[in-house]
Structures are given as structure tokens and as C-alpha cells.
C-alpha positions in Angstrom: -24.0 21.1 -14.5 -22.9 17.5 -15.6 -19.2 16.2 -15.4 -18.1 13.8 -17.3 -16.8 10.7 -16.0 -13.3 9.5 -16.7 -12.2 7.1 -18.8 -14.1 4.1 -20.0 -17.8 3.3 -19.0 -17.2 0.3 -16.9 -19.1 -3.0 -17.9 -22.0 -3.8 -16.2 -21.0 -7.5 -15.1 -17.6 -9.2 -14.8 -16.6 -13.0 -14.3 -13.5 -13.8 -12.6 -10.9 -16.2 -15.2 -11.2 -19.1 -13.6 -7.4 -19.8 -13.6 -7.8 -17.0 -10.8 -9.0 -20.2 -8.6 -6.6 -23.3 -9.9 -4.3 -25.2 -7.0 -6.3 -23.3 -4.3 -5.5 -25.5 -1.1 -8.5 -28.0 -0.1 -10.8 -26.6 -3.0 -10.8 -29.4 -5.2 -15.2 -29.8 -5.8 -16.5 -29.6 -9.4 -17.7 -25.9 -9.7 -21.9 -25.7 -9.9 -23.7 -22.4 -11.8 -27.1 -21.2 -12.0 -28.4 -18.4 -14.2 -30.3 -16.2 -11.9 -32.5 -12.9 -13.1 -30.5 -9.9 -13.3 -32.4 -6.8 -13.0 -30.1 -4.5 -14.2 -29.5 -6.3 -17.7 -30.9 -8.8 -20.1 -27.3 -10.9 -19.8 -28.8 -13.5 -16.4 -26.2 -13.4 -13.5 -24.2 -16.6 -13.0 -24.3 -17.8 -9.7 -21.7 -20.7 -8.4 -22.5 -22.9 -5.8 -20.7 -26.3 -4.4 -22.9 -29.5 -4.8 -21.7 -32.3 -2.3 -23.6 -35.2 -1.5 -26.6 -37.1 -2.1 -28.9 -35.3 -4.3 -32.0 -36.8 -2.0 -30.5 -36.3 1.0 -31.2 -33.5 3.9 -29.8 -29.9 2.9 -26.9 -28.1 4.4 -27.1 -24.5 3.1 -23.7 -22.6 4.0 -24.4 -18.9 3.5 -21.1 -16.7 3.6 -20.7 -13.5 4.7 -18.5 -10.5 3.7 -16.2 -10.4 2.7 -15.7 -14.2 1.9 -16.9 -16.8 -0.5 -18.1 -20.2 -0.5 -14.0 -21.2 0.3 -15.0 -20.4 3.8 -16.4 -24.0 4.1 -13.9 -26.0 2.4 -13.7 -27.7 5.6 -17.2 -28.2 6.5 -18.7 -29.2 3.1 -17.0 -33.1 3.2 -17.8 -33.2 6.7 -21.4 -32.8 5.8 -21.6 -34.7 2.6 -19.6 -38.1 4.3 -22.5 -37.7 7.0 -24.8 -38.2 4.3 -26.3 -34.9 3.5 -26.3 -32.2 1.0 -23.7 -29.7 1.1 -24.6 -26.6 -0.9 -22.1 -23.4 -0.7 -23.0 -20.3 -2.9 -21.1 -17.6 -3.9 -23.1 -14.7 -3.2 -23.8 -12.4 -6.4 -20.6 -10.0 -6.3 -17.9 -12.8 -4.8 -15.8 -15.7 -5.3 -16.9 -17.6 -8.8 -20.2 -16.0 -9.2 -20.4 -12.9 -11.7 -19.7 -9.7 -10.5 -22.0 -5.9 -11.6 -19.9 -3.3 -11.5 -21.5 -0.6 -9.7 -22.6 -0.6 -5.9 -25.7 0.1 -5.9 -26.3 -2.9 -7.4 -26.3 -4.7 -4.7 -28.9 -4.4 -2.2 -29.7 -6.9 0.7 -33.2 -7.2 -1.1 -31.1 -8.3 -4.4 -28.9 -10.2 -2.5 -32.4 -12.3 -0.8 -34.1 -12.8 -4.5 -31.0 -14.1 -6.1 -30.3 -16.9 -2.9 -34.2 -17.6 -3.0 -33.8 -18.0 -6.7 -30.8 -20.7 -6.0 -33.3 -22.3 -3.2 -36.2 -22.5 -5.2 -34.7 -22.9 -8.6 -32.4 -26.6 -6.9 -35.7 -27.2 -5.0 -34.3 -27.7 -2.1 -36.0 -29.2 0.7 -35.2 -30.2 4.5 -32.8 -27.2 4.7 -30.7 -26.8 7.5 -29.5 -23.4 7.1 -25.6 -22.4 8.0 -25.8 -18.3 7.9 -22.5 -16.5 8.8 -22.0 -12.6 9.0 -24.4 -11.3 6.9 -25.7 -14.9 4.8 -27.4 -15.0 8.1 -29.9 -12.5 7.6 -29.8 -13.1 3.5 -30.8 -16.6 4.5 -33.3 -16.1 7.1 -35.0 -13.4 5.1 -35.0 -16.3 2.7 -36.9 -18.6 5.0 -39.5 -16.2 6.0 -40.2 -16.2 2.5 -39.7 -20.3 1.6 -40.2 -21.6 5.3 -42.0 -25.0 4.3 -38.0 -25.6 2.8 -36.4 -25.3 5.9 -36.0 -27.3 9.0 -33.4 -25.5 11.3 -31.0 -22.6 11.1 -27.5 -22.1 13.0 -26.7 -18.7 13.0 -22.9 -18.0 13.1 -20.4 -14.7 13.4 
């Protein structure tokens, strides 16, 4: 037997309005975006990311956990980019600025590792040191098994 569902079909990706994010305290950087491959859809996903620093310089790749968003390291990303490195902070596929799918199943860890790979690789980013907290720890690290000539060390944070 099928039921119907309810109501509308839901869309299968959302992006926040960005007025959603204006005046937030300390969170003044210039928004970055990558398309990324969406498996679920021809529309590519839209990932954002903060971009502080000297492009040429050593990487600092902040990895958030749940449920946060790259907001977590307001505080750490000018730290890190008046030292002379490269701040990067994604939004994770599903959070903060990035787009959002709909359904849950959508996101898998194994989604989650191709889409910050694609970030990594797509920014060629080299002479990472990687920041993972909660579960952008594993995401990252199982992003380093598969890109470990990019990285150079890993602080691993909860």
C-alpha cells in the first residue's frame, strides 16, 4: 500500500537569504563559494567558505562540527591570517551559508568527505594544517587519508 505524502513535495536544495546573516557580531569577512558536484541533482551545491590571508601562504583548514558553522572560528580565523597564514573556514554542505538538500539521507559522512575534498582539491590547497572539531575531525582526516601529500599536521579538537 502507498500513502501519500502531505502537502507539497519539498525542494531538493535550499539557500539561506543572506539577510539571515547581516550585523552578525565579529563576522564581518567577504563570503567565498564553490560549486561542488551534487549527486542528487544536476543544480551543483554551493559551498561557502572564509578566505583570510595570503593566498601563498601555509593553510589553516577549520573543519566544524555539528551542529555549527564556520561562525565557530570568528575568533581564530584573524588570529591566523595576521600570523601570516591561510585561514580557510567551510560551511559544511547542510549549514551556515552553504546550500542546504532537503532530505536526510542526503547527507552521508561519505558525501560529507567528497564535497570537503572537492573544496581541498578544487582551492589546491597545500601545506594544510588541519583544525577538525566534533565531527570536521573525521570529515577532514578521512580527507587526508585520501589527499595526504596536502597536509602537514592536524589538531584534533572536541
Amino acid at each position: 500500500m502507498t500513502i501519500p505524502l502531505e502537502g507539497p513535495p519539498r525542494p531538493l536544495l535550499v539557500r539561506t537569504d543572506p539577510e539571515r546573516f547581516a550585523n552578525l557580531p565579529d563576522f564581518d569577512f567577504d563570503p567565498h563559494y564553490r560549486d561542488l558536484s551534487n549527486p542528487y541533482g544536476e543544480t551543483p551545491l554551493r559551498m561557502h567558505y572564509l578566505d583570510e590571508g595570503p593566498r601563498d601562504a601555509p593553510v589553516v583548514l577549520m573543519a566544524h562540527g555539528e551542529p555549527s558553522w564556520s561562525y565557530l572560528y570568528r575568533k581564530m580565523v584573524p588570529v591566523f591570517a595576521a600570523a601570516g597564514l591561510r585561514a580557510i573556514a567551510p560551511d559544511h554542505i547542510g549549514f551556515g551559508k552553504s546550500d542546504k538538500l532537503t532530505l536526510p539521507a542526503h547527507y552521508t559522512f561519505e558525501h560529507h568527505v567528497a564535497w570537503l575534498r572537492e573544496l581541498v582539491v578544487g582551492l589546491d590547497l597545500q601545506d594544510i594544517t588541519l583544525v577538525g572539531q566534533d565531527w570536521g575531525g573525521p570529515i577532514g582526516m578521512a580527507v587526508l587519508a585520501r589527499e595526504p601529500a596536502r597536509f602537514a599536521r592536524v589538531v584534533a579538537a572536541n
